[in-house]
C-alpha positions as CSV (number, residue, x, y, z in Angstrom):
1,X,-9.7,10.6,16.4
2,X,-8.4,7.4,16.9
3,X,-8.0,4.9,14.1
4,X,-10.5,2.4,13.3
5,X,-10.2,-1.1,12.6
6,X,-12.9,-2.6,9.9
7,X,-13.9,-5.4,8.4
8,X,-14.9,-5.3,4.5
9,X,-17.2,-8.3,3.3
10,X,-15.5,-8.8,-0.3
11,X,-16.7,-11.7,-2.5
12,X,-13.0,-12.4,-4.2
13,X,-14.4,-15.2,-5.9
14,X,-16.1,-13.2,-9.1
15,X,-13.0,-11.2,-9.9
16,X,-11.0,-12.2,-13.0
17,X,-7.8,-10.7,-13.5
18,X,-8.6,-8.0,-16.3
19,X,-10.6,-6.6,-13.8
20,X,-10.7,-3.0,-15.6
21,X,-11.5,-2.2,-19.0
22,X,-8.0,-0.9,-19.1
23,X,-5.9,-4.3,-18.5
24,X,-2.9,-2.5,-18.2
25,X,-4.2,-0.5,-14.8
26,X,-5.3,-4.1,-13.5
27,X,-2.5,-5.8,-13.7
28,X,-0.5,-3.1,-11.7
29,X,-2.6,-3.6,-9.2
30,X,-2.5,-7.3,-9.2
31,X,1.2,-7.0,-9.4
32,X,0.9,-4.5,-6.4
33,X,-0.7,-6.8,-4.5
34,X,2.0,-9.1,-3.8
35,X,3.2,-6.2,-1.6
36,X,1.1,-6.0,1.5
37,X,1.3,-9.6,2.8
38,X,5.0,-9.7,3.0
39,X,5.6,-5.5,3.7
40,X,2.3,-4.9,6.4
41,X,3.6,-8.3,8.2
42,X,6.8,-7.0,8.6
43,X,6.0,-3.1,9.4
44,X,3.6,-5.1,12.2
45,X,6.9,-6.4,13.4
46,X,8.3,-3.0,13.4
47,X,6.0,-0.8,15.4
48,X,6.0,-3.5,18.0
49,X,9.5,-3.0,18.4
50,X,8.8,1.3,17.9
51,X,6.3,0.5,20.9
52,X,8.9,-0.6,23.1
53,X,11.5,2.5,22.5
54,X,8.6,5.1,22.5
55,X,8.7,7.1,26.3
56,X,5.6,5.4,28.2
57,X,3.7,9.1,28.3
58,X,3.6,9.6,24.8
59,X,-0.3,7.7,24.9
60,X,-1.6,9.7,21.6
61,X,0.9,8.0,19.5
62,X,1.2,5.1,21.2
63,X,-2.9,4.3,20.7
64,X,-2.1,5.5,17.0
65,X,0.5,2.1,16.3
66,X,-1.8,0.1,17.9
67,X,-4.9,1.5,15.5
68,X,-2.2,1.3,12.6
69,X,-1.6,-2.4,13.6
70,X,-4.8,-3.5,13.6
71,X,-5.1,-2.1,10.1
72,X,-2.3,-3.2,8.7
73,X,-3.9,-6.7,10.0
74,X,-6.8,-6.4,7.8
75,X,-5.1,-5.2,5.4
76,X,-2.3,-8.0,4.4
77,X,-5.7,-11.0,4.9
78,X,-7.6,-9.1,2.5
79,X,-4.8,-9.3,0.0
80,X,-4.1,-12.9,0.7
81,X,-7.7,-14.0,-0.3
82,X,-7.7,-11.7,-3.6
83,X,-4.0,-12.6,-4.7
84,X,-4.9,-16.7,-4.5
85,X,-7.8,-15.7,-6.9
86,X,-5.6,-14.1,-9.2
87,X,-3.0,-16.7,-9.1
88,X,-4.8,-19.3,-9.9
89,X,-6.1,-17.9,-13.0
90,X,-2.7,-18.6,-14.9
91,X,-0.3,-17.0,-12.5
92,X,1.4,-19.2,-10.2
93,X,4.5,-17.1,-10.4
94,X,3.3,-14.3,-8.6
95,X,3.7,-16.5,-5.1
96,X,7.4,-16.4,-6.1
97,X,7.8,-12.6,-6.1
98,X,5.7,-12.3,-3.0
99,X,8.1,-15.1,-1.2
100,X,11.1,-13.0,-2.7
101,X,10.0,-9.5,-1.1
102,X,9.4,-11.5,2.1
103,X,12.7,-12.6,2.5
104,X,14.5,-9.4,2.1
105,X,12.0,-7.5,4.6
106,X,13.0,-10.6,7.1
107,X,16.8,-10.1,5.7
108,X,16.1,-6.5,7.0
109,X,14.7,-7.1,10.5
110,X,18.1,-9.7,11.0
111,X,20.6,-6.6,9.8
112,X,19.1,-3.3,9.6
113,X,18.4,-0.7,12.8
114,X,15.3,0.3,13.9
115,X,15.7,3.6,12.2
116,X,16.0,2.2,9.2
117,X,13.1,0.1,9.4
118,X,11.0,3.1,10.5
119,X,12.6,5.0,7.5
120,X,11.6,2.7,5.0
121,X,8.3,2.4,6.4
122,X,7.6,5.9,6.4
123,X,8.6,5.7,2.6
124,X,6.0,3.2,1.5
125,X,3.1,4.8,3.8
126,X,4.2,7.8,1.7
127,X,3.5,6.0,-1.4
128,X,0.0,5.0,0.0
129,X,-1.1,8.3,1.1
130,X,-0.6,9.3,-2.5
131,X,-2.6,6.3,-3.6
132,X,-5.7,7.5,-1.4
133,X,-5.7,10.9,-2.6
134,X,-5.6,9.5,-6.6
135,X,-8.3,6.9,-5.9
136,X,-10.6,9.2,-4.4
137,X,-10.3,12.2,-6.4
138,X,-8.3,11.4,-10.0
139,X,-9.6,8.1,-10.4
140,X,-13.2,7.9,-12.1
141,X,-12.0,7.6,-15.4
142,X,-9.7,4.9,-15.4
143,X,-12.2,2.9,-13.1
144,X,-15.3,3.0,-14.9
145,X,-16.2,0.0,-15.7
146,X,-14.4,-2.0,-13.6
147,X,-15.3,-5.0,-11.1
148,X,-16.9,-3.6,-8.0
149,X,-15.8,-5.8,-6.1
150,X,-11.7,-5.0,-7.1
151,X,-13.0,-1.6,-6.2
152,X,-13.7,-2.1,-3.0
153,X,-10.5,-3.7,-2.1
154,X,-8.2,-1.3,-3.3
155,X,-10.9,1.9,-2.6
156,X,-10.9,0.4,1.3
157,X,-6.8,0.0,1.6
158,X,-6.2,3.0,0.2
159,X,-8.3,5.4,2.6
160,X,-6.8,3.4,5.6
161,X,-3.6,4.0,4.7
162,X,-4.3,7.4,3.6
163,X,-6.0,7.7,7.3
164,X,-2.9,6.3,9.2
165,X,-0.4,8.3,6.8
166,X,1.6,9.9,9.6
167,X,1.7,6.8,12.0
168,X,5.0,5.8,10.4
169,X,6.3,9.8,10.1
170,X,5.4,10.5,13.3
171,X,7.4,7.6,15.2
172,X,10.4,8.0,13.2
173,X,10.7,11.6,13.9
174,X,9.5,10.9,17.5
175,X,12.8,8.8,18.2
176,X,15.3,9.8,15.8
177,X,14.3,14.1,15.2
178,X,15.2,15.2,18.3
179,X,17.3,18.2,18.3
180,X,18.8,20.3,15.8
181,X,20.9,18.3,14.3
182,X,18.6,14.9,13.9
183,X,16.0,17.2,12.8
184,X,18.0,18.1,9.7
185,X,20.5,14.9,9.1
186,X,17.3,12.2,10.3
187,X,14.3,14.6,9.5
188,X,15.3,14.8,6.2
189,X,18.2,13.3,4.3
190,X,17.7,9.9,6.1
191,X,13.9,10.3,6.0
192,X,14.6,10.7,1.7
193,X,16.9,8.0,1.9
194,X,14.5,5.9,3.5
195,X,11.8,6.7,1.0
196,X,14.2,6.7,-1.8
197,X,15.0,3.2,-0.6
198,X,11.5,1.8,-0.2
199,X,10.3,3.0,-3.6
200,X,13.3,1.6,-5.5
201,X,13.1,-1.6,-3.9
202,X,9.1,-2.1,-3.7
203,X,8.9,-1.1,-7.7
204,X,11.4,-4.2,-8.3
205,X,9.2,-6.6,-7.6
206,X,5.9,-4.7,-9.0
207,X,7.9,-4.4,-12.4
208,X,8.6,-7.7,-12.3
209,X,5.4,-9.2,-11.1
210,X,3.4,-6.9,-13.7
211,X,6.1,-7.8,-16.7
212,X,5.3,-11.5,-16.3
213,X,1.5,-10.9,-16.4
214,X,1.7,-9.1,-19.3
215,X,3.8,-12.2,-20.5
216,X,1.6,-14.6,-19.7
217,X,-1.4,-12.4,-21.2
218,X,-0.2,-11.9,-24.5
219,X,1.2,-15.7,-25.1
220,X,-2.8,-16.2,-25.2
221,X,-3.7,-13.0,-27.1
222,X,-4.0,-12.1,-30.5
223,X,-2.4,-9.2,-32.4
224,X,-5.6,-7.3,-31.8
225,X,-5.9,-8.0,-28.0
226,X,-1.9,-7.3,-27.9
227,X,-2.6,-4.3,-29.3
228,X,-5.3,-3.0,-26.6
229,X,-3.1,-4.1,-24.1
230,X,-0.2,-1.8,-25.5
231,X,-2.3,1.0,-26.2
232,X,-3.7,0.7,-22.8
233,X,0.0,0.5,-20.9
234,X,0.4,3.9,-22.8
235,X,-2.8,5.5,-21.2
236,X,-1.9,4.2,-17.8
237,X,1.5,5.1,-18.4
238,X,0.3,8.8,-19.3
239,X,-2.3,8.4,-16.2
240,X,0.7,8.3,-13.4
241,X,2.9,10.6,-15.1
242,X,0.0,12.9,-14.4
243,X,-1.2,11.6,-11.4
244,X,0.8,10.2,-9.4
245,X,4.4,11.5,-10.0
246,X,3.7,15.3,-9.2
247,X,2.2,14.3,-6.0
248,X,5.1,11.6,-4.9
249,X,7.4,14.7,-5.2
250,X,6.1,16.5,-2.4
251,X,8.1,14.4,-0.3
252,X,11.3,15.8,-1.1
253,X,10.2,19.3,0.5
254,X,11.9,20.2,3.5
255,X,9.0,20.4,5.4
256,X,6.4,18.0,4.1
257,X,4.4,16.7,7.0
258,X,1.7,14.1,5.6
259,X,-0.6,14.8,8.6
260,X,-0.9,18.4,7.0
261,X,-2.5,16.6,3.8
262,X,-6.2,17.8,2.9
263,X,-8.8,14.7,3.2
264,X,-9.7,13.6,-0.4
265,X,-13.6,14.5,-0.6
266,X,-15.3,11.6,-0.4
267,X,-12.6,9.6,1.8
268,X,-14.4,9.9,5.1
269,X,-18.3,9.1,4.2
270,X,-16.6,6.2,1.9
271,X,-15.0,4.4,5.0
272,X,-18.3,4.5,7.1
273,X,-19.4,1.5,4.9
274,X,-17.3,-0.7,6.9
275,X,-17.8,0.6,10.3
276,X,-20.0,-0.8,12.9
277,X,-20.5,-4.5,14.7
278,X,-17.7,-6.7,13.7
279,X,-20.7,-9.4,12.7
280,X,-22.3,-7.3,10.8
281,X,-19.1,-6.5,8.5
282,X,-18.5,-10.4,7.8
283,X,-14.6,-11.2,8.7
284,X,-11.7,-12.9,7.1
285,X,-11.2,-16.4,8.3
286,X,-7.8,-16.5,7.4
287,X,-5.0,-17.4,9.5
288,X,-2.2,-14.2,10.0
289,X,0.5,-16.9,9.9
């Protein structure tokens, strides 16, 4: 089925940035979201240049980059409406970060190959497939409560990219898996590497975005609010290691293949929300620039 491109109608303007009853699980996410508008700009940049090494009969994965691009569009606009909210609720910083990521990504395009790019792209769709089965199947309690309208942001990114998961895998194994040997020294030590290498170098920038946050929050707080705020860190803390961690470590198997993932329940009848007539989805008016 090919991939979709839609339109969510978010009103950005109501959400504050302790979004969640748990403070600690919204200010990850806000410090997450300095990632797609620098990372989905550049892996647009990327599969552009995949489209022009790909052989001109391989049309199933060559509509697939184009559905993934038009995603990925969406995607980084959406994020650029809800991370000016949250900056300018006592955040300025967070514009830094984001500037920071997007010069190492361009740093990247400048010195890196192709398969590198392709690996490291692979390695943070990895981390977003695991994102989309959480949300949708491990996430009710740590939610409830929370803004609806955060919701749908992150609910809506995370079952595109669980959708488009093997876009990435796919192309890398496409040009740089063929024949035994690529199959074992690309297909998996430089596919870890590249996921490795991705994880290490997005979670940088998240740890430091989310650390000023917090230090920004608690120079208003007082020891009782500090308090909540540590004890929920501890619960979110407890909430990936049991979450999120076991799944990430799929990837090292030999033969993980994130097309052979099973749908989250719920995933699919979620997403028809935002399908239909462009107009009647309301769009971004943002620029891409």
């Amino acid at each position: 089925m090919a991939l979709k491109v839609r339109y969510p109608k978010i009103d950005y303007s109501k959400i504050r940035a302790h979004w969640s009853p748990n403070i600690a699980f919204a200010q990850h996410n806000n410090a997450t979201s300095i990632v797609p508008i620098p990372v989905e700009t550049w892996l647009i940049k990327v599969m552009q240049a995949s489209l022009e090494k790909l052989p001109a009969g391989d049309t199933k994965l060559r509509e697939d980059i184009k559905g993934f691009i038009g995603q990925e569009s969406q995607h980084f606009r959406q994020h650029r409406l809800f991370n000016k909210v949250i900056a300018a609720q006592g955040y300025p910083k967070l514009a830094e970060y984001e500037a920071q990521l997007h010069n190492d990504l361009e740093g990247f395009l400048k010195d890196r190959s192709l398969k590198f790019h392709l690996a490291y792209a692979d390695g943070f769709e990895a981390l977003g497939a695991v994102s989309g089965e959480i949300w949708f199947e491990q996430s009710d309690d740590i939610v409830a409560g929370a803004d609806q309208n955060a919701l749908d942001l992150w609910k809506w990114h995370m079952a595109e990219e669980f959708e488009h998961r093997e876009v990435c895998f796919q192309v890398f194994h496409a040009l740089y898996s063929r024949g035994l040997w690529n199959k074992i020294w690309n297909g998996y030590f430089y596919r870890i590497y590249g996921f490795l290498y991705a994880t290490i170098h997005l979670n940088i920038y998240m740890t430091k975005a989310r650390n000023y946050m917090f230090e920004v929050d608690k120079s208003k707080m007082t020891e009782a609010e500090k308090k909540k705020l540590d004890d929920d860190l501890k619960a979110f803390t407890k909430f990936q290691s049991k979450t999120f961690l076991p799944k990430l470590f799929l990837n090292f198997l030999p033969w993980y293949n994130p097309g052979k993932k099973r749908t989250p329940i719920g995933l699919v009848e979620y997403l028809k929300q935002y399908e239909g007539p462009r107009s009647a989805q309301g769009q971004v008016v943002e620029n891409a620039a």
